[in-house]
N, C-alpha and C positions, 0 to 999 in steps of 0.2 A: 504494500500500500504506500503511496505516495505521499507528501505533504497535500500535495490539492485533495487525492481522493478523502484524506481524514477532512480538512476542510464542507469537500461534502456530505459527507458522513452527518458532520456538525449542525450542516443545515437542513438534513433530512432528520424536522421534529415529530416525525406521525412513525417510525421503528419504532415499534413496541419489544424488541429481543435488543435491543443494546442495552447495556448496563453503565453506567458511568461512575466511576471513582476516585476522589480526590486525593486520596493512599502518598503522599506528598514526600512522607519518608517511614513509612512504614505499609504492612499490610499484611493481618495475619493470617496463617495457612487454613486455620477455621473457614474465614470469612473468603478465603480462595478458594476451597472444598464447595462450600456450602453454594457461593453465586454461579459457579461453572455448572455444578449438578442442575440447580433451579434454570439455570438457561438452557441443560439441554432436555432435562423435563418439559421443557415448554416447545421444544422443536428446534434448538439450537439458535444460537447467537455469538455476541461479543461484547467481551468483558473488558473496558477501555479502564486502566491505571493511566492518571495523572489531568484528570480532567474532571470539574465540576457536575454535578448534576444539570446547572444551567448553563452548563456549554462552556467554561469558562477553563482554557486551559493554565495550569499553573505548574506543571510537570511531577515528577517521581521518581525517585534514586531507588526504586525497589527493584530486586532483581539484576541488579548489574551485574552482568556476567556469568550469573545463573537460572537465564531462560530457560536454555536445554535439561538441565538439571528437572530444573518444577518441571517441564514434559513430562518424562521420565515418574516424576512423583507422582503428577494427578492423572496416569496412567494406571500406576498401579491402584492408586488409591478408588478412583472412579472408573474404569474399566474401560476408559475413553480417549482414542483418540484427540490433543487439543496441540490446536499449532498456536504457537508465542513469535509475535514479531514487537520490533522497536521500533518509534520512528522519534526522530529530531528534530520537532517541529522549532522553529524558532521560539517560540514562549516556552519551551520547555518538550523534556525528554516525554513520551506518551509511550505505555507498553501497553498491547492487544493483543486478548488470550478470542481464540476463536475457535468456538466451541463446536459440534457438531448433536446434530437429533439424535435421545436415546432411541436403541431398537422397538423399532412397536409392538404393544404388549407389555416394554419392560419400564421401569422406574429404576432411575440414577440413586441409588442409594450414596450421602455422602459421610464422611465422619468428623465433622467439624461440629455445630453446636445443633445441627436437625438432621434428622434420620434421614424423611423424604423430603429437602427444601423445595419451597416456590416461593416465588415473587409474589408482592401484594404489598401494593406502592408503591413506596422507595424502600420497603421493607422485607426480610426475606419472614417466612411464620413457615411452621408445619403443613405437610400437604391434608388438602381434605377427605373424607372419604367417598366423597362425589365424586371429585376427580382421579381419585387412584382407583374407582369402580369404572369410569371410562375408558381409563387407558388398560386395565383389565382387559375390556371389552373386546377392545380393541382385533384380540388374537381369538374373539369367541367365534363360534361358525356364523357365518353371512346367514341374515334374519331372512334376507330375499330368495336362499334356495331351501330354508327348512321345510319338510315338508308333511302337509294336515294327510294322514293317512284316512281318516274320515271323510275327506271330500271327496267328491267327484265330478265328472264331467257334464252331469244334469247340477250339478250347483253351479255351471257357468251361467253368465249370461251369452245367448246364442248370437246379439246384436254385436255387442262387444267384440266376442271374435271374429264376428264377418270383417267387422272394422279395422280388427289386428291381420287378418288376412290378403284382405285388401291391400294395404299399406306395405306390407312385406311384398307381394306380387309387385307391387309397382317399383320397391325399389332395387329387386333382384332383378328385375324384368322378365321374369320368368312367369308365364300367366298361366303354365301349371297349376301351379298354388293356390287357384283361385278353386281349382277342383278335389282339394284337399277339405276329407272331413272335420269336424271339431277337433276333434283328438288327439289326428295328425298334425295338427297344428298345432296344439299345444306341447304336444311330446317335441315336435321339429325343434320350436326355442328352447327346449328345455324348462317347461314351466311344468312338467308332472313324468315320473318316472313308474316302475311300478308298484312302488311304496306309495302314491299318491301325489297330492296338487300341491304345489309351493303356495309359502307367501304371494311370490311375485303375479302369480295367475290369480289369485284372488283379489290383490290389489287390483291389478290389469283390465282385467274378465270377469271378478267373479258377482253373482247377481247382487242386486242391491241388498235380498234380505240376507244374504248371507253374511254382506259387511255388514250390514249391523249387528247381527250376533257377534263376528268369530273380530273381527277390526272395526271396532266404530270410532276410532281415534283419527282414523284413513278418511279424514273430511277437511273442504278445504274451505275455510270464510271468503268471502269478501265484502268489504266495506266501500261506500263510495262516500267521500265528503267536498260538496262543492269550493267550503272553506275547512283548508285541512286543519285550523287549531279551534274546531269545533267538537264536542264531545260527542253528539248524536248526531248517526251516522243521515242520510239523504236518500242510498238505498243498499240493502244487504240483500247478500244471494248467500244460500250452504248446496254444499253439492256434496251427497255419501253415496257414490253410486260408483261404477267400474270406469276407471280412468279411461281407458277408450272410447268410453262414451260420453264423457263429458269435457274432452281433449277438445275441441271446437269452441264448446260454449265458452269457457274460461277467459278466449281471447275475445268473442263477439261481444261480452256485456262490459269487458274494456273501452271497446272500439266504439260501441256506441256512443263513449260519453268522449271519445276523443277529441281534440284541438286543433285546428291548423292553424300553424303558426307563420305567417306571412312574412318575407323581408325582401328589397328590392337587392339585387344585383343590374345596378348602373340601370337601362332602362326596363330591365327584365324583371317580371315579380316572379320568386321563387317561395316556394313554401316547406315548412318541415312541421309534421305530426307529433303533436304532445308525447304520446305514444308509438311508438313503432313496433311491429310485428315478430319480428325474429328476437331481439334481446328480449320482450317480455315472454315469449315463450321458452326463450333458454331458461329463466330465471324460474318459470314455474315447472320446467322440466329436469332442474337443478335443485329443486327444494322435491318434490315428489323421488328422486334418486335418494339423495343423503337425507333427508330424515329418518330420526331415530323413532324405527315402529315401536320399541319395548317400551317408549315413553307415551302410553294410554291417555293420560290426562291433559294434553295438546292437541289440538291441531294445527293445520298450514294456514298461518292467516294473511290474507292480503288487504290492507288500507293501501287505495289511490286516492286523489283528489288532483285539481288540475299542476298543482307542483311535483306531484311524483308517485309512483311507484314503486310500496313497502313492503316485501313480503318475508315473512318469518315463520321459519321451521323450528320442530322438538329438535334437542340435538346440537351441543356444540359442531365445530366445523372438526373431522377427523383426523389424527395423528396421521404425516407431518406437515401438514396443511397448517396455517396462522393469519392471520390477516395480513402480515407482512409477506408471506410466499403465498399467496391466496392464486396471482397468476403465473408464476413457474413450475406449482408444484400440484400433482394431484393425488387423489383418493377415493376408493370407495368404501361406501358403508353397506350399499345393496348393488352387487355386481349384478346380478342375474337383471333387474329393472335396467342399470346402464347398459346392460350390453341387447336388451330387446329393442329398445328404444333406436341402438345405432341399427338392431339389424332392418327395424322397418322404415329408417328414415327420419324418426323423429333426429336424430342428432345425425350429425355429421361424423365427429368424433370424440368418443366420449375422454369427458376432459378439457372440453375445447371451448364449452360453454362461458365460462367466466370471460376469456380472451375476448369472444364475439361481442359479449354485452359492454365489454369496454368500449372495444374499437367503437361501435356503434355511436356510443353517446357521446364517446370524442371529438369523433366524424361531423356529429351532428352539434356541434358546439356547446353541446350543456356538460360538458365536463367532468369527472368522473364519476363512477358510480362509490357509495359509502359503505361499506361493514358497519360502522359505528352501530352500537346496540347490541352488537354480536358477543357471547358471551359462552360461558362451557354447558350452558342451560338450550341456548338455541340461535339459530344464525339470523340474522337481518340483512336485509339488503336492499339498498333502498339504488331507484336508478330516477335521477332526476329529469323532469318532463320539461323546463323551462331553458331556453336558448338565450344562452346567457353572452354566447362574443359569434353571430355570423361570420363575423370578418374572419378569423382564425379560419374557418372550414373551406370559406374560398378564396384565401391565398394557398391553404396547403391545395387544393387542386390547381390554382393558376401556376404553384412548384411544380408541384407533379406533372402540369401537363408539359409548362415551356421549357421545363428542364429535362424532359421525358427521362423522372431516374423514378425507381419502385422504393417505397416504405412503408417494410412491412408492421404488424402490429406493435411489437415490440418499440420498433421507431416511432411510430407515431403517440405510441405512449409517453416515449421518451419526452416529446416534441412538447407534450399537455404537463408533462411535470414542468418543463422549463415555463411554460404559457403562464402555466394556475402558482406554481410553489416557485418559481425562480430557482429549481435545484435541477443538477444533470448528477442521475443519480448514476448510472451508468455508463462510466469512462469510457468503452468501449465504438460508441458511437460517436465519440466526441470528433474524431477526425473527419467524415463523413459530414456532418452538420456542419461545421466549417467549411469544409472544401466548397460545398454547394452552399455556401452562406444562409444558412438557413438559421444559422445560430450566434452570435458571437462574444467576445471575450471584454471583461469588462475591469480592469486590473490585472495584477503579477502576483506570483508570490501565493502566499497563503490568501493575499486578499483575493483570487480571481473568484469572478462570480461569472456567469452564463446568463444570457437573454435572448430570445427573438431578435432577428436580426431587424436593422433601423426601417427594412424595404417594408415588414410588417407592418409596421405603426406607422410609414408613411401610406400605406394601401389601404390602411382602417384609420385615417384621420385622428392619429393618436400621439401625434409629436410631443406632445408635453408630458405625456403619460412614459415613452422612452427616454427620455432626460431622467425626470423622476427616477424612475427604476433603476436607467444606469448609473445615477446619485454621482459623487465623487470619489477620485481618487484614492487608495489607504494613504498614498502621503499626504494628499488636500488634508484627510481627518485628522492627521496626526499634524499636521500644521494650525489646523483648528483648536487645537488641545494645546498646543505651543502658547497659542495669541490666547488662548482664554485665559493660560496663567498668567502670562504678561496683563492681562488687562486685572485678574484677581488676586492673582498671588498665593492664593491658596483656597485648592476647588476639591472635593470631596468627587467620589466617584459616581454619586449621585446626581449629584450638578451639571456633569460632562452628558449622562445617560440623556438629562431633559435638553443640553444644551445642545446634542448632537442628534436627538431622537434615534438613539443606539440600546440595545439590549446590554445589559448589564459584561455578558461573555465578552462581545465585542468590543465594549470599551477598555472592558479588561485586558484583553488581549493585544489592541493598542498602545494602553499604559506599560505594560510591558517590555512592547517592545522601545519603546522611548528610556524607560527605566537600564535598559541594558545598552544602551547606546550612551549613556551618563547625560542622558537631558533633562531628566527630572528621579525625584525619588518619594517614598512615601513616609509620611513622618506619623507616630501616636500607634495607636491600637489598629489593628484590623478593620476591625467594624467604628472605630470613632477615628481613624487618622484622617492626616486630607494630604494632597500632593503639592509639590512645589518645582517651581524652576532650580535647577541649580547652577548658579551664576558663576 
């Protein structure tokens, strides 16, 4: 890792798997045991020595020289692979222990002051038995192919299968299939053996009254609210019947209440739909796969209103999935449901879903979709309805077309973190986005930041908004901090914060570097000193 990329690192405040440590000259083996286990309990991370909770580097003499050593130690000790690097940043030495996911199924047992640590706050505590029952779970047999030895193929519903028939025929192209009995078709996917019918066919296929006896948790709400911070809803729908038959409806009482949302392109009027087709059906084809069936007392609920579309499944998100690996990394909970789905079409590829529902709302200018809300109890996912910068969507096509170069999802993700968060989280692209100017650099050093290139904000009428954002100089700031002491003599670090309209890290990281250059120093307590010129 680089000085820039820790920089990025820095600025990227929504990683929920870093850990940040001020360990300045010390840091004991306990509290190394304990945070390494809890980070990779949690699906892996980094364990950053020498850096503030609020970002604020200040360095750490720990470890000097015996990296490789601690390897070695929280190997044996945790049974886990953990790479240690140093980096020099200029405010100070920064060491990062970078953890890896325990195996699924298993918990990081560590030996420092908790058995099974996790995180909870800035705090480590004892693990709960909610979650150490999850991750249990985790290696239990797939809920999706158990199978009711009691059911049978008069407990299907006959409509449902035609529909699951159908759909497979059309996208094998094979229109054999359409002269396959009930049976044969169920046996084909794999939804009944001869021990009897899975979950998954019952979900799928099986008649209404049967989910109500054997799954009535297998229902999905919907809410509609014209103003979404209203408590009573405008109109509700429930739906407990056999997913392939209620596969259509789900999207048409969306649609009915949909949007268009009008904008001109120069003398062209263009429009984009509150709603769009494809991401709300990944999303409800993404909560009907991972939801957790043995959670009875839930169901899939969906609140929209003209701002968005919320829906929430039983069921944390599955080992080693996080909200932070939500689109690199996949999982199932019910394979036999994800893999029927791809074989008739409904999905593309399974897995692929989160990806698409990005790109989409990228594409369409309302900028990312949110986890927030998502928790080890159940996933949330909200994908926003309102168009929030046109102009982003059609310059990246006036790139795309005059530059005739391809960017893929990934990139274009890229593109929305610099747009929305001013952060290039991913170094890898960075040469690319420059070359085709689509991005550029805005400082040296630790200070560089990344923005939309000037052609942007001159295409969407936003020149003063790129000043802004590309702000000044790290030396203008630090020249700024110069003449403020000149003019006061002695400014607290608070003073600078309002005077600079700077985050506390930032200014800190500035004083620093001035302090080590012999231009200024700090005088009195920590928390009561203030700084001075030194003449």
């Amino acid at each position: 890792m680089t000085i820039e990329d820790l920089e990025n690192l820095l600025k990227n405040i929504e990683s929920r798997n870093i850990e940040y440590k001020k360990a300045l000259g010390s840091f004991s083996d306990n509290d190394l045991f304990d945070y390494c286990a809890a980070l990779a309990n949690e699906g892996g991370g980094q364990l950053v020595l020498g850096i503030t909770n609020q970002r604020a580097i200040f360095g750490t003499s720990v470890y000097i020289n015996s990296l490789p050593r601690k390897e070695g130690e929280l190997f044996r000790v945790l049974n886990i692979n953990i790479r240690t690097e140093e980096i020099n940043h200029p405010s100070g030495r920064v060491v990062i222990f970078h953890i890896p996911s325990r195996p699924r199924g298993q918990i990081i047992r560590s030996r420092g002051k908790y058995i099974y640590p996790m995180r909870s706050g800035e705090s480590l505590t004892e693990m709960d038995q909610e979650t150490i029952k999850q991750i249990f779970a985790e290696v239990s047999p797939d809920w999706s192919t158990q199978v009711l030895s009691s059911i049978t193929i008069p407990d299907l519903d006959h409509q449902a299968i035609d529909n699951l028939r159908r759909k497979w025929a059309i996208k094998t192209g094979n229109s054999k299939i359409e002269l396959f009995n009930d049976e044969k078709v169920i046996r084909s996917l794999e939804l009944m053996n001869d021990y009897g019918v899975t979950n998954a066919a019952v979900l799928l296929v099986g008649k209404k009254s049967l989910i109500d006896k054997i799954l009535p948790c297998a229902e999905i709400i919907f809410e509609w609210r014209q103003d979404p911070k209203k408590i009573a809803y405008d109109y509700r729908e429930e739906w407990r019947k056999p997913f392939l038959l209620i596969y259509e409806q789900l999207w048409q009482v969306l649609n009915q209440r949909n949007l268009r949302i009008p904008f001109q392109e120069g003398f062209i009027q263009r429009e984009i739909y509150a709603f769009t087709e494809k991401p709300i059906r990944e999303a409800i084809l993404n909560a009907i796969t991972h939801r957790d069936y043995t959670i009875t007392t839930q169901s899939i609920f969906i609140k929209a209103s003209p701002e968005s579309f919320i829906i929430q499944s039983p069921g944390g998100l599955v080992s080693p999935v996080t909200i932070d690996t939500i689109i690199t990394k996949s999982a199932w909970r019910n394979r036999r449901i994800a893999e029927v789905f791809q074989q008739i079409g409904l999905v593309e590829r399974s897995g692929q879903g989160i990806d698409e529902i990005y790109e989409q709302t990228i594409k369409e200018g309302k900028g990312f979709p949110s986890f927030a809300g998502t928790d080890k109890y159940s996933v949330q996912l909200t994908i926003p309805a309102v168009v929030k910068d046109p102009e982003f969507i059609l310059y990246l096509e006036k790139i795309i077309n005059q530059r005739q170069i391809n960017l893929s999802f990934e990139e274009i993700y890229e593109l929305e973190q610099i747009h929305e968060k001013g952060v290039l989280q991913n170094p890898i692209f960075r040469s690319k986005f420059l070359e085709h100017n689509l991005i550029e650099k805005s400082g040296s050093g630790k200070g560089t930041r990344y923005l939309l290139s000037k052609q942007f904000y001159e295409y969407s009428n936003q020149r003063g908004e790129y000043t802004k954002i590309k702000g000044i100089s790290r030396d203008q700031k630090k020249q700024l901090i110069l003449n403020h002491l000149t003019d006061f003599s002695k400014v607290t670090t608070s003073d600078l914060q309002k005077a600079l309209e700077m985050s506390q890290r930032d200014v800190n990281n500035l004083l620093q570097e001035l302090k080590k250059k012999g231009n200024i120093r700090h005088n009195g307590s920590r928390r009561g000193g203030h700084w001075e010129l030194i003449s």
